[in-house]
N, C-alpha and C positions, 0 to 999 in steps of 0.2 A: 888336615892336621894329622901327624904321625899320633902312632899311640904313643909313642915316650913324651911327648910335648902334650899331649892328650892327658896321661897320667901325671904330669907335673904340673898344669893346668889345677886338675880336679884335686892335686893333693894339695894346695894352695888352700883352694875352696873350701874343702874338708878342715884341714888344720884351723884355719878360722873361726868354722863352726863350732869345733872343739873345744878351744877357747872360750865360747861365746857360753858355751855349757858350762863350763869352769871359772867362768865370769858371775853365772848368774849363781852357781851354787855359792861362792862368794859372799855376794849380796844377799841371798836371801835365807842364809843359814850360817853367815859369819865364819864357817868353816872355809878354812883354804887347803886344801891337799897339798901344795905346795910340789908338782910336777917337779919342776927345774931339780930343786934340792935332792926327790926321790930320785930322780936319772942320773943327777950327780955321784950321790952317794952308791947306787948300784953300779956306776963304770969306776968305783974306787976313789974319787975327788970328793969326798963331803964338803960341804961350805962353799964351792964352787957352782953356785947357783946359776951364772953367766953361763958356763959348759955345759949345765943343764938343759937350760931353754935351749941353746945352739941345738943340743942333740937332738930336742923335742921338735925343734922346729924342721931340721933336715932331714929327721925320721920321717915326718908329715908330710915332708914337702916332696921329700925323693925316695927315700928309701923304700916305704910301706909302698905308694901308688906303684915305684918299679916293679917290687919283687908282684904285687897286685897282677899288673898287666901278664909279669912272666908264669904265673901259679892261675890267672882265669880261664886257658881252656880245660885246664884238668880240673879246676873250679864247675865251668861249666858243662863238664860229663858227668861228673859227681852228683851234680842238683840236677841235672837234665834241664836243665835252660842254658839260653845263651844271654839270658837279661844281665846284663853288668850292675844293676842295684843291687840283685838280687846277691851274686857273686862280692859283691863290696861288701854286703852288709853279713853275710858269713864271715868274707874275711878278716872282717873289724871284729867281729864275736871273738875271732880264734885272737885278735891282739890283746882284750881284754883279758880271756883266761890269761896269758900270758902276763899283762899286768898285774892284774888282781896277784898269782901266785908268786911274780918276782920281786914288785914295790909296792909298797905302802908306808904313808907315814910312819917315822918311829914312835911317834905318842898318839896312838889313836886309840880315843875311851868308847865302850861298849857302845856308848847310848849314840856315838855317831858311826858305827861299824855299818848298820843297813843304809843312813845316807852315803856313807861311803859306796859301799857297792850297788848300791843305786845311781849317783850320777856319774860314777865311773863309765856302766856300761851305760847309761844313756847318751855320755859322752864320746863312748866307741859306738853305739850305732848311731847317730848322729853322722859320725866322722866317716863309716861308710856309706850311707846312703846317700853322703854328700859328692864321696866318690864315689860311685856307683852312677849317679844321674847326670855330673859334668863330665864326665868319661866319656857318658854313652851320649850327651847332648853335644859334647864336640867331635861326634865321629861320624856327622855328615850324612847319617840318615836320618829322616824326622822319628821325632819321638811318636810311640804306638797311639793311635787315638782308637777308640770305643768308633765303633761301627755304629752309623745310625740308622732307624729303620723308616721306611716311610709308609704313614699308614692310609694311604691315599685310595680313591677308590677303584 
């Protein structure tokens, strides 16, 4: 499989996961960030929730994983690995700042500002290590296994 079909793959898997993050923050803190609305409202459409999700989704889907693939070997000279988890879950770091500083709820009260930035970035690394592991699992070398020793006589 190409890398670009590699990285739309895994930013499928990612974006899901993300979701799943933002599903359960939902559930079990009755708090909705409400994604779609924030992306809406920062590309200039408030109330255009529908254009929201679109962007969130093809951000996930294609955008991040592309720019990903085209920004991981300078990724991978920078950390000195060539592990693409490792490189995803950097990258998903640098999206968070990025979020965190460009959206956020308009009415968000103190007493949920640390869950906010809490399942935010749990949410961005989530979403990279999710890219980061189907990138690297559909790229046709086996995953790294632990060498084992044999203590025989």
């Amino acid at each position: 499989m190409n890398r670009l079909a590699r990285a739309v793959v895994a930013g499928t898997a990612a974006t899901a996961v993300m979701m799943l993050v933002f599903l359960f923050l939902a559930t079990q803190t009755r708090l909705t960030l409400d994604v779609p609305a924030i992306i809406a409202r920062f590309v200039g459409l408030p109330g255009e929730d529908v254009v929201g999700m679109a962007i969130f989704t093809a951000a996930g889907i294609l955008a991040w994983p592309v720019l990903f693939v085209a920004i991981s070997p300078y990724l991978g000279r920078l950390l000195r690995t060539d592990d693409p988890t490792v490189q995803a879950v950097v990258f998903a770091f640098g999206l968070w700042i990025a979020f965190v500083l460009l959206g956020r709820p308009e009415e968000l009260s103190a007493q949920f500002l640390f869950i906010y930035l809490f399942f935010t970035f749990l949410a961005h690394l989530a979403y990279g290590f999710t890219l980061g592991v189907v990138y690297e699992r559909f790229g046709g070398k086996p995953p790294a296994v632990a060498a084992t020793h044999s203590s025989g006589p």
